[in-house]
C-alpha positions in Angstrom: -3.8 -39.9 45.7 -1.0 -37.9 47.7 1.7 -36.5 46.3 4.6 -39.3 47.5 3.3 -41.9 46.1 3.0 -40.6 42.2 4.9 -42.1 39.7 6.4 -39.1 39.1 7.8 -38.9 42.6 9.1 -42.5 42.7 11.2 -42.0 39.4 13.2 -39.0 40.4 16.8 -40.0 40.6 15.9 -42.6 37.9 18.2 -40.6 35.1 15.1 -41.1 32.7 12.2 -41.1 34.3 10.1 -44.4 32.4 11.1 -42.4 29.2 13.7 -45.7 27.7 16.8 -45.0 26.4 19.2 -41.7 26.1 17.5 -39.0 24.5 14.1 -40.2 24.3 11.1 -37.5 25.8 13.9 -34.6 25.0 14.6 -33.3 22.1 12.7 -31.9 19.2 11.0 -35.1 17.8 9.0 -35.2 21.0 7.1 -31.7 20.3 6.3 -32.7 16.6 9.4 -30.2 15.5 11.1 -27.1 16.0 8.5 -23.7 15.7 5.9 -24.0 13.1 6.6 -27.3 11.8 3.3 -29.3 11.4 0.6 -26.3 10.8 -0.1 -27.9 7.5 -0.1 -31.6 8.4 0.1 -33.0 12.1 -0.7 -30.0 13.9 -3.4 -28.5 11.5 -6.0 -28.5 14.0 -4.5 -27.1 16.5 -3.4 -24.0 13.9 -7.0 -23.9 13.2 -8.2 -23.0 16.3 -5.1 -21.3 17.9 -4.7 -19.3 14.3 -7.1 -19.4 11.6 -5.7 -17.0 9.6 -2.4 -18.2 9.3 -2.3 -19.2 6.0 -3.7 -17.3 2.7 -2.9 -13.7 1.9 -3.8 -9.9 3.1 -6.8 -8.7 1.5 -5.5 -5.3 1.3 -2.6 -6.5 -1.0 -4.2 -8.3 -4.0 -2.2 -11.3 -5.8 -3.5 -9.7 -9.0 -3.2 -5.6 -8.5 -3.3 -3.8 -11.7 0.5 -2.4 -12.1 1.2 0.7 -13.7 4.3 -0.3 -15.7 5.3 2.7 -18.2 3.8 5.9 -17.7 4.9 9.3 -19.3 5.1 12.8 -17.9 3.2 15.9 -20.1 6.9 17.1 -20.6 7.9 14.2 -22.6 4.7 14.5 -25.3 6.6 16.6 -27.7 9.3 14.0 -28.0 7.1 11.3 -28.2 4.8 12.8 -31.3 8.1 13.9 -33.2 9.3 9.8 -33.4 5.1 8.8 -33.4 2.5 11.0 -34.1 0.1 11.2 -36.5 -2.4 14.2 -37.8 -5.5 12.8 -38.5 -8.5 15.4 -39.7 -6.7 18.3 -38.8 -5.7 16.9 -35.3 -2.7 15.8 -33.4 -3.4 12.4 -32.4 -1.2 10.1 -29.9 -1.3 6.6 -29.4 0.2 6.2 -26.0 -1.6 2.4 -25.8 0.2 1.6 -29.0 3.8 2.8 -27.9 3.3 0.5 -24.9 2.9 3.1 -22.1 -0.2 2.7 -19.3 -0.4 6.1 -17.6 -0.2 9.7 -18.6 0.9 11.3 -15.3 1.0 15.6 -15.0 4.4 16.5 -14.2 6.0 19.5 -16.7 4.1 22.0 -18.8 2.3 20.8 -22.5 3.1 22.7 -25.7 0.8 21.9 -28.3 -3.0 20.8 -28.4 -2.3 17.0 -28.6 -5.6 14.4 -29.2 -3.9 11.8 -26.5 -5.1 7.9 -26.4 -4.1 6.0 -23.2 -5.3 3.7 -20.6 -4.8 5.7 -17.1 -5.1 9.5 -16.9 -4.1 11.6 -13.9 -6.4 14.7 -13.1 -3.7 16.7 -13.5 -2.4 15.8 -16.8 -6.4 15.7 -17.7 -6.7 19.7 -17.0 -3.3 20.4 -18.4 -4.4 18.8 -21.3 -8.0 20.1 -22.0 -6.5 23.7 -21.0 -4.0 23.0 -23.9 -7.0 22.9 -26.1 -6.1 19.1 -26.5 -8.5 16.1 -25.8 -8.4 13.0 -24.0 -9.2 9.2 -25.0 -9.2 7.4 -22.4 -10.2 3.4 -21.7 -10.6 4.1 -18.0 -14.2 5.3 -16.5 -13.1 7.5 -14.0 -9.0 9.1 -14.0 -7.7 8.2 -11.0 
């Protein structure tokens, strides 16, 4: 068919070319919405194909990562076993789990030869600690 006689070329001038009334064929409602509107309902096919991995999360960034939410420096110990440690046989023992804190971390230098309990260990604290003469009990497998 040529080009003159289309139905496109025959409604120019028309003010709405077969499209009704004012404001039909022009705004918004006429795409589906504005942006990303639809992905999960109307247009969820076409976010399948154009972008599957649009929704869910980053496996890099875990919904459940383990949190270290109180830790404690080597420095502190001393304070800490003068409000809440214990001898036991002839050793200084320290419940870190008990007092609520999840990682012993290295920074600062150790005093005494302290028998430490806690969940997370640094290396560092570890060798400061065992140099000390001290010991560690820890829950983890491998200090991270």
């Amino acid at each position: 068919m040529a080009t003159r006689f289309r139905k496109s070329r025959r409604q120019r001038g028309s003010r709405y070319c077969g499209w009704g009334q004012i404001g039909q064929h022009r705004q918004a409602g006429s795409r589906g919405g504005i942006g990303g509107a639809g992905k999960h309902k109307h247009f969820w096919i076409r976010t399948v194909i154009e972008e599957p991995d649009h929704f869910g999360h980053d496996a890099f960034n875990p919904l459940n990562r383990v949190i270290v939410n109180r830790w404690l420096n080597i420095r502190d110990l001393d304070t800490v076993f003068a409000k809440h440690g214990k001898t036991e046989n002839g050793k200084v023992v320290l419940d870190l789990t008990a007092l609520g804190y999840d990682k012993l971390l290295g920074g600062g230098k150790i005093n005494g030869a302290y028998a430490v309990k806690v969940g997370k260990i640094s290396e560092n604290a570890k060798a400061k600690i065992t140099a000390a003469g001290g010991e560690v009990i820890s829950d983890e497998h491998d200090a991270e």
